[in-house]
N, C-alpha and C positions, 0 to 999 in steps of 0.2 A: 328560494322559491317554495311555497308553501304546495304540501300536499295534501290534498283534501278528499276525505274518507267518508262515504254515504253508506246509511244504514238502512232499511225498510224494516220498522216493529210493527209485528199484527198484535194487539192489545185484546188479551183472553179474560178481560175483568168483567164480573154482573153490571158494572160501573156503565150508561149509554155515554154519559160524557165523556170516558175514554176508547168508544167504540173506534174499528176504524183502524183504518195502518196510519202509523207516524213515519215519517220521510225526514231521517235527521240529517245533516249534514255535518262535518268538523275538520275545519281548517288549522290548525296548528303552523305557526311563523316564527320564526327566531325574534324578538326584540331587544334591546341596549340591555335589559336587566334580566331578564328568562324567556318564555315562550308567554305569546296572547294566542289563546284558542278565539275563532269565531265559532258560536253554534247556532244553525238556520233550522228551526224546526217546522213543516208545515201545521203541525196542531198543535192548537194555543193552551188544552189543557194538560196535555200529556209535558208540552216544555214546562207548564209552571210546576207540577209535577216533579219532573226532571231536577229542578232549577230547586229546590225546596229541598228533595233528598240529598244533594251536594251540598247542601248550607250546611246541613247538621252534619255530614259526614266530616267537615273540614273546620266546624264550629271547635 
């Protein structure tokens, strides 16, 4: 059974496209080979964002 871990970020940038709290969600599941994380974010620039800094972290 996955357990699933919600987070509220309030975004303190001069940035308005990241104004706004982000509402993430992260689901973590056992699969055949490792773990698939689900991630539910409600704001679309703060995920790509997200999604953009973990590219290069694991690049």
């Amino acid at each position: 059974m996955a357990m699933t871990r919600r987070w509220s970020i309030i975004n303190c940038r001069d940035d308005p496209v990241f104004s706004g709290t982000m509402i993430m969600r992260w689901s973590p599941e056992a699969v055949l080979n490792g773990i698939k994380v689900t991630v539910i974010a409600e704001h679309e620039a703060a995920m790509q964002s997200t999604l953009a800094n973990l590219a290069a972290l694991v690049a």
